[in-house]
N, CA, C and O atoms as a DFTB+ gen file, in Angstrom:
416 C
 N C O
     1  1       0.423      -7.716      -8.311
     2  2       0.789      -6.587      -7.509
     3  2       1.763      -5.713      -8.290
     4  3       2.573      -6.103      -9.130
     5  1       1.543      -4.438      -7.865
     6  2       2.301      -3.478      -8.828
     7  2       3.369      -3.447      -8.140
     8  3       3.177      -3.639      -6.940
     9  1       4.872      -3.204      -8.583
    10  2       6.190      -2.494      -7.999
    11  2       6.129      -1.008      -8.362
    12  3       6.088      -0.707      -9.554
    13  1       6.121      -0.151      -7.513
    14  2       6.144       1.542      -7.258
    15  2       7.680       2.432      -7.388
    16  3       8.701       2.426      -6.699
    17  1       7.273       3.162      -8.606
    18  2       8.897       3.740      -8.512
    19  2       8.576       5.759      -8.346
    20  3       7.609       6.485      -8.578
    21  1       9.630       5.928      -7.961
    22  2       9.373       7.801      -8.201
    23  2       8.700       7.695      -9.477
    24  3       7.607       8.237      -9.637
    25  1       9.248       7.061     -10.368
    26  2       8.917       7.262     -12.170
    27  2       7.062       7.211     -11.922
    28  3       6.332       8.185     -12.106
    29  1       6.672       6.069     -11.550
    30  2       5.743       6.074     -11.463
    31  2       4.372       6.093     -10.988
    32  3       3.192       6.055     -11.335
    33  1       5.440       6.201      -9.669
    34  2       3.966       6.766      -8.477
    35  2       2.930       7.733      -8.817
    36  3       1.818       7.258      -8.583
    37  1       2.892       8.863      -9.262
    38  2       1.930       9.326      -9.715
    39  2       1.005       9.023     -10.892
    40  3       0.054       9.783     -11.072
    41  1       1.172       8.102     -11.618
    42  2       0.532       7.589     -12.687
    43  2      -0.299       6.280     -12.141
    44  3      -1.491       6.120     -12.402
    45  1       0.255       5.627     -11.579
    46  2      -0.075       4.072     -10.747
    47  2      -0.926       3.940      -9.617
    48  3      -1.420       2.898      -9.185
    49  1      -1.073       5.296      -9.103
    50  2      -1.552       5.774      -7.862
    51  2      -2.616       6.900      -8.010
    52  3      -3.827       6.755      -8.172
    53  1      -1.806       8.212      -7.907
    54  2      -2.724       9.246      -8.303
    55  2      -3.596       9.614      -8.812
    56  3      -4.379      10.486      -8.435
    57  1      -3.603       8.776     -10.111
    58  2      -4.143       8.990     -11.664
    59  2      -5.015       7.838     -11.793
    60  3      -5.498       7.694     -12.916
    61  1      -5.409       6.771     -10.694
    62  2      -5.671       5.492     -10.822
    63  2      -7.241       5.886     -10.786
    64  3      -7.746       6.754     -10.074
    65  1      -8.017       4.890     -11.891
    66  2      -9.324       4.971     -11.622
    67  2      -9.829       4.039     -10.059
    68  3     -10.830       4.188      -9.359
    69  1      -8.894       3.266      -9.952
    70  2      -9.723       2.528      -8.917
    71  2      -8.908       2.570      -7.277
    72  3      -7.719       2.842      -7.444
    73  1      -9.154       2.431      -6.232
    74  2      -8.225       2.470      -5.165
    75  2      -7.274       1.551      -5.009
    76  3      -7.424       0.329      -5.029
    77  1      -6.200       2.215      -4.838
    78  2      -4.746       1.951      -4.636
    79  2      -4.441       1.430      -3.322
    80  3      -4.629       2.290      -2.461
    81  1      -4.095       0.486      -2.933
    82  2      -3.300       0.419      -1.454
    83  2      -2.094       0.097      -1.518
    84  3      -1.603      -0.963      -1.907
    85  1      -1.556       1.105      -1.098
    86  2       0.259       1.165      -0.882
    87  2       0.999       0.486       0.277
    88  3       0.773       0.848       1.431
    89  1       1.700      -0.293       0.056
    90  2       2.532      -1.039       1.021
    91  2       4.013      -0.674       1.202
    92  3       4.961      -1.435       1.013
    93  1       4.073       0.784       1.651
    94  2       5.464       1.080       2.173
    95  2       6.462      -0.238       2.804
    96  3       6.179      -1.047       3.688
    97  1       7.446      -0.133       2.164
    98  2       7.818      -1.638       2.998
    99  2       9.648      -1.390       2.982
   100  3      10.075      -0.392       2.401
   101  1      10.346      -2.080       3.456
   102  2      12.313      -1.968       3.480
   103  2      12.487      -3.124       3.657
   104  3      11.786      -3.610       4.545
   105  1      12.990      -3.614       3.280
   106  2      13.800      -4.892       2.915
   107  2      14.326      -5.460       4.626
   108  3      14.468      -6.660       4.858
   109  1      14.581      -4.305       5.774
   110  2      15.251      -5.261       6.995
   111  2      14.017      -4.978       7.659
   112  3      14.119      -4.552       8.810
   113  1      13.087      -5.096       7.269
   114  2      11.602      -4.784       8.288
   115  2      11.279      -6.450       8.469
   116  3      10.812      -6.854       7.404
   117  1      11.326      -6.981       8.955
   118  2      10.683      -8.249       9.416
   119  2       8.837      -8.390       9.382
   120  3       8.229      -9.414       9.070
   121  1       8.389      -7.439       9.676
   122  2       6.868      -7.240       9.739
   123  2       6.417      -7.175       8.506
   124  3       5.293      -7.587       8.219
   125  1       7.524      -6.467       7.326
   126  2       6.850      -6.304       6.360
   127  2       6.929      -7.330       5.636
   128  3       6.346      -7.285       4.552
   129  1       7.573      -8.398       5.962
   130  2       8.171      -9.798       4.903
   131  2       6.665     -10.678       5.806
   132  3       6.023     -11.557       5.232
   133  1       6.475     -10.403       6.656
   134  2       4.905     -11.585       7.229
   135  2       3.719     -10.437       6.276
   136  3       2.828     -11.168       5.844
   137  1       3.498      -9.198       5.916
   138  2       2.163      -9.128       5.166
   139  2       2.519      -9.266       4.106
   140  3       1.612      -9.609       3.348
   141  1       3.412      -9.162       3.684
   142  2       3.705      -9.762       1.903
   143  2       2.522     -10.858       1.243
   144  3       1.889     -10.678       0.203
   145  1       2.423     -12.144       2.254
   146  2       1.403     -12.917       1.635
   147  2       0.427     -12.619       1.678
   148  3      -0.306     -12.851       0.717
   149  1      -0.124     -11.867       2.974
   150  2      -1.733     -11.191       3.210
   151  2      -1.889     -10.430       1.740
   152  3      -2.885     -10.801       1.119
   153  1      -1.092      -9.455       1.100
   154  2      -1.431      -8.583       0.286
   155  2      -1.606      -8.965      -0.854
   156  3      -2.610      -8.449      -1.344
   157  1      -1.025      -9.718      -1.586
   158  2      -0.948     -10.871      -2.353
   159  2      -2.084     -11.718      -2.245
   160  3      -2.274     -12.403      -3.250
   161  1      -2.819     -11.855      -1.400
   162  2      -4.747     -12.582      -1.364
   163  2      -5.164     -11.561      -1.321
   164  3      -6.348     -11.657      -1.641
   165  1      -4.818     -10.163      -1.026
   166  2      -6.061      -9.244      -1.039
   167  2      -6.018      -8.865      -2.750
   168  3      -7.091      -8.891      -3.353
   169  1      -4.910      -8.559      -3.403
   170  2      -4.809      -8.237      -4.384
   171  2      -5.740      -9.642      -5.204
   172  3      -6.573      -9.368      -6.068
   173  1      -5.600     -10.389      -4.999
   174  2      -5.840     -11.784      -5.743
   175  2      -7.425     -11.726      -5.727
   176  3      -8.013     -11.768      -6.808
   177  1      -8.116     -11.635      -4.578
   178  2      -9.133     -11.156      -4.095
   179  2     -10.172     -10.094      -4.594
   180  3     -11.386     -10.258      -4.713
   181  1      -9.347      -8.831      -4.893
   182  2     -10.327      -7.886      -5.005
   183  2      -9.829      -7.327      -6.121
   184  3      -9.816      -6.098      -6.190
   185  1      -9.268      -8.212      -7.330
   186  2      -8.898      -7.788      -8.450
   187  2      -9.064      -6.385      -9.226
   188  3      -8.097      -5.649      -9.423
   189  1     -10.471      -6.052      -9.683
   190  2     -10.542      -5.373     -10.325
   191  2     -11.387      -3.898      -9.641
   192  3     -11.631      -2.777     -10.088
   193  1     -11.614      -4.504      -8.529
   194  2     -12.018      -2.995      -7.555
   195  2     -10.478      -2.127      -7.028
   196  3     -10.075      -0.972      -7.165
   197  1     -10.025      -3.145      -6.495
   198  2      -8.835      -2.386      -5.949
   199  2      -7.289      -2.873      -6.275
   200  3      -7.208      -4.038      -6.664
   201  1      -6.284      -2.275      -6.188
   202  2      -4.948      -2.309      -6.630
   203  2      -4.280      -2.376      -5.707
   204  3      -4.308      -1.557      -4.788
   205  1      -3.465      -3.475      -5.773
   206  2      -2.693      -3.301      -4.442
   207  2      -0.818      -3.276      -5.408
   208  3      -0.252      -3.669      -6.428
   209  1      -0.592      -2.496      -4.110
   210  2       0.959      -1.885      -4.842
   211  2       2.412      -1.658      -4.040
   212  3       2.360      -0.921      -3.055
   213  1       3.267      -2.045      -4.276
   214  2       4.214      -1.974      -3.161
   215  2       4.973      -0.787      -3.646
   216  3       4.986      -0.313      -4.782
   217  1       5.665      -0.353      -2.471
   218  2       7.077       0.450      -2.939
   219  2       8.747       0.550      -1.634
   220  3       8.891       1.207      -0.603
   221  1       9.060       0.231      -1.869
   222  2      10.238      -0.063      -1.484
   223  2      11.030       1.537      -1.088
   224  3      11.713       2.184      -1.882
   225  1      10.676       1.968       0.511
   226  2      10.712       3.280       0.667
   227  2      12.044       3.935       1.170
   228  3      12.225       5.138       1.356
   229  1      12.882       2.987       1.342
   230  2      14.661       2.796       1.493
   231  2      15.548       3.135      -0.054
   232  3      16.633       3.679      -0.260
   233  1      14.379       2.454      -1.097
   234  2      14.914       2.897      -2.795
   235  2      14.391       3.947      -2.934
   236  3      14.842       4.642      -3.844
   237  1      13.265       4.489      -2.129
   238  2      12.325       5.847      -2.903
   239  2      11.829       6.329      -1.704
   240  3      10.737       6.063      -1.202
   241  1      12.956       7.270      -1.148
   242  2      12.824       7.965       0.348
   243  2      11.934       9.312       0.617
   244  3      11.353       9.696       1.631
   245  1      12.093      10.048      -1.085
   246  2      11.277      11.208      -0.946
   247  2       9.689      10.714      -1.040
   248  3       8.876      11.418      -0.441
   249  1       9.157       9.438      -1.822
   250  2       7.730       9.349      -1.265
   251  2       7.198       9.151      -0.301
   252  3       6.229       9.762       0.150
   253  1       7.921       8.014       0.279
   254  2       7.657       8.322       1.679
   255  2       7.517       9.347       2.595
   256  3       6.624       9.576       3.412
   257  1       8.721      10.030       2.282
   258  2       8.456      11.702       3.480
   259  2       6.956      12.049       2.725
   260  3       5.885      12.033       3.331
   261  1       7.074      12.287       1.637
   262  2       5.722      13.168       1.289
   263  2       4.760      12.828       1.681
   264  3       4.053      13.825       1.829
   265  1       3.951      11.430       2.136
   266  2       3.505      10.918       2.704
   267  2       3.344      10.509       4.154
   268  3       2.394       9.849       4.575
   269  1       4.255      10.913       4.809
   270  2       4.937      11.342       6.152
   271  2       4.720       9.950       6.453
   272  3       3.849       9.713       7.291
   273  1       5.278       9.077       5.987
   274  2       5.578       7.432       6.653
   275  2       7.023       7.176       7.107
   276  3       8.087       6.891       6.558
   277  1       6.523       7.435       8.530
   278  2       7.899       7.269       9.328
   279  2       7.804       5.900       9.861
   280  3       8.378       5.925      10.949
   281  1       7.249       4.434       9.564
   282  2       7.650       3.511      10.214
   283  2       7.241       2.159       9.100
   284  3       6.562       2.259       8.078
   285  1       7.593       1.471       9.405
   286  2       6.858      -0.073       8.261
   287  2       6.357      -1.309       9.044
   288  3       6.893      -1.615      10.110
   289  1       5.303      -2.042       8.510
   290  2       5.185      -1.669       7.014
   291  2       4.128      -0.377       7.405
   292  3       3.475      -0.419       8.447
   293  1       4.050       0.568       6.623
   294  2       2.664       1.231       6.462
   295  2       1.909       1.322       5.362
   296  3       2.577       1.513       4.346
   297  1       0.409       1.231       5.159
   298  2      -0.224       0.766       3.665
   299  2      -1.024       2.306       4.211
   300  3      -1.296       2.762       5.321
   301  1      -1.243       2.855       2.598
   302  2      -1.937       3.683       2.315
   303  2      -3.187       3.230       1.335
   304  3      -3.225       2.432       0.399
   305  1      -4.057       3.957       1.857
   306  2      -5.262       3.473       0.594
   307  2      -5.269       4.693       0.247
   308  3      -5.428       5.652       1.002
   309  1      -5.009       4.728      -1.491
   310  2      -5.338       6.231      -2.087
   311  2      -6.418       5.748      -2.684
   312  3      -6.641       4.582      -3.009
   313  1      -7.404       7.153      -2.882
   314  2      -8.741       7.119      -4.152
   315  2      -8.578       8.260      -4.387
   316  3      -8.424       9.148      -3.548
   317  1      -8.591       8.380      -5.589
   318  2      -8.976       9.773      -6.426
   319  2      -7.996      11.052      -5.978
   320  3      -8.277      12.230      -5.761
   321  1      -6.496      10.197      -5.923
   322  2      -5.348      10.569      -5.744
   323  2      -5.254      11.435      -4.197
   324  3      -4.495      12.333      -3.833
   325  1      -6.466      10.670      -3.444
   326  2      -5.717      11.979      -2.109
   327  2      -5.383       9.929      -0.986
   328  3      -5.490       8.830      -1.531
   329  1      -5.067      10.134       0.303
   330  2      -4.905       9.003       1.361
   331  2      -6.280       9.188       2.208
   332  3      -6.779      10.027       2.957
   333  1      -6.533       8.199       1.777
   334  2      -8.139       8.096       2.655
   335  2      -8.112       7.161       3.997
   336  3      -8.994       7.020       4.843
   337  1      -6.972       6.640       3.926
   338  2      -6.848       5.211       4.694
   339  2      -5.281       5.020       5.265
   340  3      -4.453       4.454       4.551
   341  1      -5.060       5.333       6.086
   342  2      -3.233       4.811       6.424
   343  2      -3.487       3.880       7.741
   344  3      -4.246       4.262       8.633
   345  1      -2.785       2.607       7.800
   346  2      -2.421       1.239       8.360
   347  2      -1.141       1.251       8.962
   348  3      -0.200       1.000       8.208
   349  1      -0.899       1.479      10.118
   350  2       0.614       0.836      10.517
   351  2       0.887      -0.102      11.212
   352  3       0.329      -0.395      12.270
   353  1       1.714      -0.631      10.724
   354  2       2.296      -1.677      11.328
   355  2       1.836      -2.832      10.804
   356  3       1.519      -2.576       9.642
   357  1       1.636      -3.941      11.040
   358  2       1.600      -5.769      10.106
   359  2       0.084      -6.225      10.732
   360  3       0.230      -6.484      11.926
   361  1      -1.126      -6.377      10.356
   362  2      -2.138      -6.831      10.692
   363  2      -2.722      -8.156      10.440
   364  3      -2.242      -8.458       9.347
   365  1      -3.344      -8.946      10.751
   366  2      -3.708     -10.437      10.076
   367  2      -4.899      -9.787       8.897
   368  3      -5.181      -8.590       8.850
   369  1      -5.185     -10.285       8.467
   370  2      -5.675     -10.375       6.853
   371  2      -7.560      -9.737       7.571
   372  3      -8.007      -8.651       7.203
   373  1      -8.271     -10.568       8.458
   374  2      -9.322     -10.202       8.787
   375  2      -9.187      -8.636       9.219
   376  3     -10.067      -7.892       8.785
   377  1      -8.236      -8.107       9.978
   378  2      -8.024      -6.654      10.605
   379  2      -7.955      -5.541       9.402
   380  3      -8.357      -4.382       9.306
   381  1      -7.539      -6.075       8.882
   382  2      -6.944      -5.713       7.399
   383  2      -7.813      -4.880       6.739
   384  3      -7.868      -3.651       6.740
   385  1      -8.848      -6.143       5.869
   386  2     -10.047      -6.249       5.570
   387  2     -10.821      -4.940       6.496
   388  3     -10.859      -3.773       6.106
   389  1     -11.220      -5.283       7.377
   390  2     -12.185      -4.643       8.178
   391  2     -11.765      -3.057       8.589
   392  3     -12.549      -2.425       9.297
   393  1     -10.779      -2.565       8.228
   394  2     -10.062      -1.618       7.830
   395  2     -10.465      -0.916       6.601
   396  3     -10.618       0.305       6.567
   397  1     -10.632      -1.672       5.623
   398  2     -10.246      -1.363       4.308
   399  2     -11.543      -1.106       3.419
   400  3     -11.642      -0.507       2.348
   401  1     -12.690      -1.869       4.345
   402  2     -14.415      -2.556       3.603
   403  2     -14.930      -1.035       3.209
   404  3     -15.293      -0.719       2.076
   405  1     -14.894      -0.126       4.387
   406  2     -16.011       0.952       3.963
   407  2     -15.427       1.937       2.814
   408  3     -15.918       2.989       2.403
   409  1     -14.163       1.247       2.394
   410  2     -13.786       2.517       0.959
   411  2     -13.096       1.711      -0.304
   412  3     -12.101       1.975      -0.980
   413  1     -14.060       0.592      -0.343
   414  2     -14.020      -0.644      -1.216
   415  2     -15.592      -0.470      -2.019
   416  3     -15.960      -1.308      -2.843
């Protein structure tokens, strides 16, 4: 799993040949410390189709606004640098998935 900084969000993300899913997340979110492991099998999972990537949106407040993620966790799926896909809130791994299949 990638760690997401201002430095490099647009290179890691934007610029990515393959789809990105972003895991907006803050350190006192409780919800976001239970999908931590889900994302971590999806990443493990779908290796080389898709990227899974965190960013820590309490250290890096202006991506978030730009993204207008006002709550956590929230996951973005980027492709071909635009959000095709936004998730809120903590889902079990099947919800997830079934979310995520038709832009995989």
């Amino acid at each position: 799993m990638i760690t997401l900084t201002a430095e490099n969000f647009d290179e890691q993300v934007l610029r990515s040949s393959t789809p990105v899913l972003v895991d907006f997340w803050t350190d006192w979110c409780p919800p976001c410390k239970m999908i931590a492991p889900i994302l971590e099998e999806i990443d493990a999972e779908f290796g080389g189709r898709l990227t899974v990537a965190k960013l820590n949106a309490d250290d890096h407040p202006e991506i978030a606004r730009r993204y207008n993620v006002l709550g956590f966790p929230t996951l973005n799926l980027y492709r071909d640098g635009e959000v095709v896909q936004q998730i809120r809130g903590a889902k079990p791994k099947r919800l997830l998935l079934a979310d995520l299949v038709d832009h995989l």
